[in-house]
N, C-alpha and C positions, 0 to 999 in steps of 0.2 A: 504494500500500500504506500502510495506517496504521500507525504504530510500535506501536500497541497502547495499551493503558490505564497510569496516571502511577501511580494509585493502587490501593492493594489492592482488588480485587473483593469485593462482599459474597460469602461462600459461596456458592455455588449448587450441588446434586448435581448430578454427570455422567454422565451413564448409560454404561455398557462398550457397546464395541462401535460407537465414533463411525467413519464415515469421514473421510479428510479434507478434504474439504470441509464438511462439518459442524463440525469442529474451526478451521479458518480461521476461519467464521462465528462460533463462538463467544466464541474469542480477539479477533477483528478484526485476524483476520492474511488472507495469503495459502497457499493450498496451496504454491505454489512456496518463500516463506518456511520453509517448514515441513519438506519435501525438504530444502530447503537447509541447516538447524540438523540435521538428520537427519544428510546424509550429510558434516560438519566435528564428529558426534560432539557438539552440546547435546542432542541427544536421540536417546535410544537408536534402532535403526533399523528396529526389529519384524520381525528375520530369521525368524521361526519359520511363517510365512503360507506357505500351500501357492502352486507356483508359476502366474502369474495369478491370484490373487484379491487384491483388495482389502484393503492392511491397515486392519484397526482398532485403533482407540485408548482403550486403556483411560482411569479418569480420570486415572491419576498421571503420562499421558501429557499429557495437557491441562493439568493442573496445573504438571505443570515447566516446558511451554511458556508458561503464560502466567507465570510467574517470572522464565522468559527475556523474555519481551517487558518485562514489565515494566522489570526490572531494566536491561536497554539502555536503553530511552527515559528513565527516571528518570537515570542514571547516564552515560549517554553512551559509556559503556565500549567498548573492541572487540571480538573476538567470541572474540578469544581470552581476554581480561582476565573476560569474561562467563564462558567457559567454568570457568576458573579458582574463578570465588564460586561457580555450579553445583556443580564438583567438591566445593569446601571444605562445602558447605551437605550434601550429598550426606553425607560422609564424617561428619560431625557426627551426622546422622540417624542415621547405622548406629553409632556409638559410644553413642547416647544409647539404641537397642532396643538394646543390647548390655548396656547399664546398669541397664534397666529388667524386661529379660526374660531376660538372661545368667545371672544370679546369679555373678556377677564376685568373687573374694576380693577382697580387701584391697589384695594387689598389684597387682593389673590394675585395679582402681576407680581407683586415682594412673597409672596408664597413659594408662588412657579419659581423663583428665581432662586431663594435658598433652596428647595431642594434640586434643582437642579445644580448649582452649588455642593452639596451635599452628595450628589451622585458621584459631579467629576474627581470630588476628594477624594471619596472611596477608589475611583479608579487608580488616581494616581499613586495612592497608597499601594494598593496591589503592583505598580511597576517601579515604584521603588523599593519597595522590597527582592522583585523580581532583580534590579539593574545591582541592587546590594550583593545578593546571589553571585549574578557573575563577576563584579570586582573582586570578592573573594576567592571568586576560579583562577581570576586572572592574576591574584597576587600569588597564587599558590603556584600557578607553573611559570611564574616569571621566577618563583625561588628555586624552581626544579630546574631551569633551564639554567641559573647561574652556577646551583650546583654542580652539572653537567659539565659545564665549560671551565670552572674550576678545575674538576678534575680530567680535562681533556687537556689543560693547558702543564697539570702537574705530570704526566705521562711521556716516556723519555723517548 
């Protein structure tokens, strides 16, 4: 299985009505990948399919998956820390149409704003801790690699 793509996909339209193996294909995932973020809840489960048929995949289904592929391979993250920025990103979304198509007073505009405030912290906390992670990798083979050289340099 490939972890999927590092970098953001140029747009490309998604047509409705994907199955899933057409959406593996287009992510560069796997179907079972894909089950799998379904049923630990990264993406919704498309209960509404009559029973035996085929679910399909709208695009915002393909979209948040390839968000999640992304963001794990980029990030390293686990799948519940994945789940977590999904969620926050998720919740943003719906504050920001709430903002822009609510018509929100005064009061609830300073609402929508701290918790959306309150989402991005959370994220950023998770990639700090993540970015923490790898400095500590990276000081550890920068000491292995002096060690290394050390002793290539003591060898006659």
């Amino acid at each position: 299985m490939s972890p999927g793509p590092t970098t953001a996909p140029a747009p490309v339209p998604v047509p409705a009505g994907l199955r899933i193996g057409e959406v593996a294909r287009l992510v560069d995932t796997t179907p079972r990948t894909i089950r799998y973020y379904e049923e630990i809840g990264l993406l919704p489960a498309g209960g509404d399919r009559e029973a035996g048929r085929h679910r399909l995949y709208a695009p915002e289904d393909v979209d948040r998956l390839r968000d999640a592929l992304r963001l794990r391979t980029l990030l390293g993250v686990s799948l519940d820390e994945l789940k977590e920025l999904l969620e926050a990103e998720e919740a943003r979304g719906a504050l920001r149409d709430e903002w822009r198509h609510g018509n929100p007073d005064s009061g609830r505009r300073r609402e929508i704003l701290d918790q959306a405030l309150g989402h991005v912290e959370h994220q950023l906390e998770l990639l700090a801790g993540r970015r923490a992670e790898i400095a500590r990798l990276e000081r550890e083979l920068g000491e292995k690699r002096d060690q290394i050289r050390a002793r290539i340099t003591e060898q006659p």
